[in-house]
C-alpha positions as a printed Julia matrix, in Angstrom:
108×3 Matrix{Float64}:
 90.33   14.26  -0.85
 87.74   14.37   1.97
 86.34   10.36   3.13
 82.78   10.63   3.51
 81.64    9.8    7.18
 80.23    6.87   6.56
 83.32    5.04   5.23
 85.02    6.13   8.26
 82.35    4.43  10.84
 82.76    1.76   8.51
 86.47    1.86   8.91
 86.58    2.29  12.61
 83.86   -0.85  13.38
 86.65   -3.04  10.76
 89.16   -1.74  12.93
 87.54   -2.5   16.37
 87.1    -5.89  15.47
 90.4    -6.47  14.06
 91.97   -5.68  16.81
 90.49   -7.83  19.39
 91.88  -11.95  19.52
 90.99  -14.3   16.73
 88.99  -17.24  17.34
 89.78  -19.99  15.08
 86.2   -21.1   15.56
 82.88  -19.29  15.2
 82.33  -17.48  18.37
 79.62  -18.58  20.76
 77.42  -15.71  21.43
 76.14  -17.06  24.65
 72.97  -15.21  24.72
 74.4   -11.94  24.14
 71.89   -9.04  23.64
 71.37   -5.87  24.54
 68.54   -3.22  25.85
 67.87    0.68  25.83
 66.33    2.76  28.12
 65.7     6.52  27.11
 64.79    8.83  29.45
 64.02   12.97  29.31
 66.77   14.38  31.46
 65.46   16.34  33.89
 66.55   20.09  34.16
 68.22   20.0   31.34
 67.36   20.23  27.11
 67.79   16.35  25.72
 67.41   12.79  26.41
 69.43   10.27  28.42
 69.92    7.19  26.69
 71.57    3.88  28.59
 72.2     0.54  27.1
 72.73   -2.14  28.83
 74.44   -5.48  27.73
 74.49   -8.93  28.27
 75.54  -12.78  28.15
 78.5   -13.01  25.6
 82.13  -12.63  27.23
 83.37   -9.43  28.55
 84.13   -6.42  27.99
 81.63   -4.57  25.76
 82.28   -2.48  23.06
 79.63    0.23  22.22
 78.64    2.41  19.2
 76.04    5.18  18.58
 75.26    6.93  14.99
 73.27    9.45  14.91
 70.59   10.03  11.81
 74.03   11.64   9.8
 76.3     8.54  10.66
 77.87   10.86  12.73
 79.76    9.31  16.24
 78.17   10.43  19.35
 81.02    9.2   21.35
 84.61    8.37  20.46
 84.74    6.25  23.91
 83.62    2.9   22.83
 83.34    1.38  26.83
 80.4     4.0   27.52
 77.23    2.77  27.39
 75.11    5.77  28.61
 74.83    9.0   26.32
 73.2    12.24  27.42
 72.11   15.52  25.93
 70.73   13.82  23.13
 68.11   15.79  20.69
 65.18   13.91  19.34
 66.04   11.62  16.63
 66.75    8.27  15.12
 69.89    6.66  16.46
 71.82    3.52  15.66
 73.29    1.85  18.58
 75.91   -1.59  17.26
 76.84   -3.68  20.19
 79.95   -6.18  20.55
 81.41   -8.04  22.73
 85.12   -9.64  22.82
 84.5   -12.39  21.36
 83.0   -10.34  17.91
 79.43  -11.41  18.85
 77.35   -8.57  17.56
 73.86   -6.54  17.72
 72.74   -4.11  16.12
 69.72   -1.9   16.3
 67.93    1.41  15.49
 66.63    3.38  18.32
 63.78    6.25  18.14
 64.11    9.65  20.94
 61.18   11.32  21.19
């Protein structure tokens, strides 16, 4: 029996955030956000895509989907990706305290 992709994303975020401390109150988010910046990479077939975090509490956990719900990287401390085709991305951002973002991102 095969687990479609998406319950396995699904799976890994649950698991992420299950493993960090528990806070017996509701976190305080502390301005947390985050940005992208996408940029052509130069000599070279793709797009460079960097997020950058902030506010919250320390260290930053990062996920990428692409348009399939697919994992672009299995390294959840890297926020910059590279080589990426044109596309519509989903980039989930968390910091240790389980404060999260979430957003969709267009390449082109």
């Amino acid at each position: 029996m095969t687990i479609p992709k998406h319950l396995l994303v699904l799976l890994l975020v649950l698991s992420l955030t299950a493993s960090r401390s528990v806070y017996q109150n509701a976190p305080d988010c502390n301005g947390f956000e985050f940005k992208t910046e996408t940029t052509k990479t130069p000599d070279r077939d793709g797009y460079s895509l960097t997020v950058t975090a902030s506010g919250g509490m320390r260290p930053y956990h990062y996920l990428l989907l692409d348009e399939e719900n697919s994992l672009v990287s299995k390294d959840f401390s890297i926020n910059v990706y590279e080589g990426l085709a044109k596309g519509r991305y989903r980039c989930i951002v968390s910091d240790d305290q389980d404060c999260t973002k979430e957003k969709f991102i267009e390449v082109k």
